[in-house]
Steps between C-alpha positions, in 0.01 A plus 500: 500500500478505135825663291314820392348539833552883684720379793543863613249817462623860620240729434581900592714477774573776685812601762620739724792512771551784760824672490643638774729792517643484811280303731657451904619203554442477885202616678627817642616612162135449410344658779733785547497549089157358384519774209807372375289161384396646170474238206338524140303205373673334166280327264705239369249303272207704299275241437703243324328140329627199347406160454760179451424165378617148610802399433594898400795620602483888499749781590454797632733816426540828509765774736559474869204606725234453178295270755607112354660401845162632651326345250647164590439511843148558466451157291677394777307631790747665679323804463185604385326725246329817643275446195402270225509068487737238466378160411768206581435135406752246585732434758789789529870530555678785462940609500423882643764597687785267569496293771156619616348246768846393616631508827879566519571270796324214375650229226475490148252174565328647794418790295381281210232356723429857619481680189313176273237539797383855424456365136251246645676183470422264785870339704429182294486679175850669600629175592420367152671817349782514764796330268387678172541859700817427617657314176384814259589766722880355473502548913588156586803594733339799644131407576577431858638835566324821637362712178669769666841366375346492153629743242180646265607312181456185797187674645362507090546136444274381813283785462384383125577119589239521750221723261547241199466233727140574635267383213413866456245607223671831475806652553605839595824639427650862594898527350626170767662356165727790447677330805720187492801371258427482146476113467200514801356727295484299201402190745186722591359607220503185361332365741202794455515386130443182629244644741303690189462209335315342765258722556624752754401911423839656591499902552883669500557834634866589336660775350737230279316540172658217317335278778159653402556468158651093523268394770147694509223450263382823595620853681313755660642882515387665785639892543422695762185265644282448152597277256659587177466263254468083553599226226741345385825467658749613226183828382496612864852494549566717174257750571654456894858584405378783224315725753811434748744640243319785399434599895908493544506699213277744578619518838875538437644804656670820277859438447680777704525819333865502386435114415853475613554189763670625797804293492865633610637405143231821410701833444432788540291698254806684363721225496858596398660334151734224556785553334772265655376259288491241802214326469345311831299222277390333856307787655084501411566832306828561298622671226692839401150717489601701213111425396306449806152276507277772749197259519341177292136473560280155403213613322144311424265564252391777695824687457537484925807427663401132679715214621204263436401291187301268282599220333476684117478846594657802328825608701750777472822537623553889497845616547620871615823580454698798539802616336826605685773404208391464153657154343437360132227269529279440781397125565222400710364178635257339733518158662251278665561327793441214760550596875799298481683695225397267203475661212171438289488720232793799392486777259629845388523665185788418379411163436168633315665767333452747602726813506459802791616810342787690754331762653566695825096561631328243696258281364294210481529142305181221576503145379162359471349165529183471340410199739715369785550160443621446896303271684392542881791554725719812607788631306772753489567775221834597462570779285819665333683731280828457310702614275579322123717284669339398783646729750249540742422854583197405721435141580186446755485146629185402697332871352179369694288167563160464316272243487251322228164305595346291238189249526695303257690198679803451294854394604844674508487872443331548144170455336515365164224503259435189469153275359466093525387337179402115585 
């Protein structure tokens, strides 16, 4: 086969699984309540087509039950398509489902033989590969003992010792990597670099991106049974992780009404003034409430009340606060926050300078940040009031978690402008 050659052809596949409601599972049950057997028919690929080259190594991507796992097993020929072609040239070996072709009572070696055969190699070809199995799977000490005994990390290591092993033209992978230690993992994909080079057209199903980006030449995005967009790795991924962002976004539940979290630090809405002066600085919610915060709400761009965010959007923190004991100078702040309690990023108006008037009506005070420089990850807002001195009349710790998505792939917890000059 030449190195531009079409290895694999899928032209508009198509299919669909039954599913059940609530079949019987023994033969009264569906005699006695053959109505009960109702099912509808999911289509689970639309007609989806793709080509791959020799010596390509593609990935395929997209969210859980967008058909890449059936996809898979149809180059594989564990199922078939109810409609359209797929064209397969080469000899095939494939890391579906772990430990598939094993039998638990038989060895690690006895099930080398067994699952090698269903590749097509002949016992003398197994023979030859026998000591190269064993020595890369690291199984030395256990390849005499029933599979059974095998943890899955174990199961992994013969499972893809015995598909590299096989002289395969093309290998089929469906998230088997994901298991293992870290330094296996490392030992395995540089052996599929290694494999690349040679020649061998290497499909991944995964939903670790980085892998698709590092590894693949190309990725195809299949949602919901048609394919989105095909290319290259690090343009489909973008586009990938953009349209997953915006559908959390758009699909993030209202904030209560009240927007207050129901914690038992919360008081009640007419909360009486402290004025012991004892201060409980360990509790989530402390201070001597002579101003009060009612409610913060996170605001986008849209002025709605959301909890999630873009990388560089417009957000405002939006604090109510009511009035039971007027004091000289109202001070408020807002903090972000990791889950664990580091602090990020701390403000209030003091430090800006700016002065709240004394007043005895409730009111409102918003900071705004033109564009959040937060990277993906949740956080916590905490949110306070005090006095000129730093008396805290109404200090919120852990207000509410929120979260920020971002196709950028930065480290640590900011985005920085940033540009490369070489």
């Amino acid at each position: 086969m030449t190195k531009n050659e079409t290895v694999i052809e899928v032209k508009n596949i198509t299919k669909k699984f039954k599913i059940y409601m609530d079949k019987g599972s023994q033969l009264k049950e569906r005699l006695l309540f053959h109505k009960r057997n109702r099912y509808e028919e999911r289509e689970v690929l639309k007609g989806i087509s793709f080509q791959v080259k020799k010596g390509e190594a593609v990935g395929l991507i997209g969210h859980n039950g967008c058909g890449k796992s059936t996809t898979l097993k149809l180059l594989t020929k564990i199922m078939y398509p109810d409609s359209g072609e797929i064209i397969m040239k080469g000899r095939i070996s494939s890391l579906i489902e772990l430990g598939a072709g094993f039998h638990p009572d038989m060895s690690g070696r006895e099930n080398i033989y067994t699952n090698a055969s269903i590749f097509g190699l002949t016992k003398k070809e197994i023979d030859a590969r026998l000591d190269e199995i064993i020595a890369f799977s690291e199984l030395e000490e256990f390849i005499d003992n029933p599979v059974r005994t095998y943890s899955s990390g174990l199961y992994m290591r013969l499972a893809f010792s015995v598909a590299i092993n096989v002289d395969a033209d093309i290998l089929l992978i469906d998230e088997i990597l994901a298991v293992g230690d870290t330094n296996f993992q490392t030992k395995c994909f540089n052996r599929l670099r290694e494999l690349k080079a040679k020649g061998m057209t290497i499909i991944i199903v995964t939903h670790d991106l980085a892998t698709i980006e590092k590894f693949c030449d190309r990725s195809v995005w299949i949602n919901d049974g048609l394919i989105v967009c095909e290319g290259r790795s690090d343009e489909v991924v973008d586009a990938y992780l953009n349209f997953m962002n915006q559908k959390k976004v758009e699909s993030e539940p209202a904030p209560p009404a009240n927007n207050t979290p129901a914690t038992e630090e919360t008081p009640p809405e007419n909360s009486e003034v402290n004025d012991s002066g004892e201060i409980d600085y360990s509790a989530n919610r402390f201070g001597l409430k002579y101003v009060e915060i009612r409610k913060a709400e996170m605001l986008n761009s849209e002025n709605k009340d959301v909890r999630i965010f873009r990388t560089g959007d417009r957000l405002s923190v939006k604090i109510h606060y009511h009035v039971n004991k007027t004091i000289d100078e109202y001070v408020f702040g807002f903090g972000f926050y990791t889950l664990e309690g580091e602090c990020l990023y701390g403000n209030n108006t003091q430090i800006d300078r700016i002065k709240i008037n004394p007043q005895n009506t409730d009111g409102t005070v918003s900071v705004i940040i033109e564009k959040l420089p937060l990277i993906a990850g949740k956080y916590v807002l905490n949110v306070a009031v005090v006095d000129a001195d730093g008396t805290p009349m109404d200090f919120y710790r852990n207000y509410c978690e929120f979260e920020v998505v971002s196709e950028k792939r930065n480290m640590g917890y900011f985005n920085i402008e940033h540009e490369w000059r070489i």
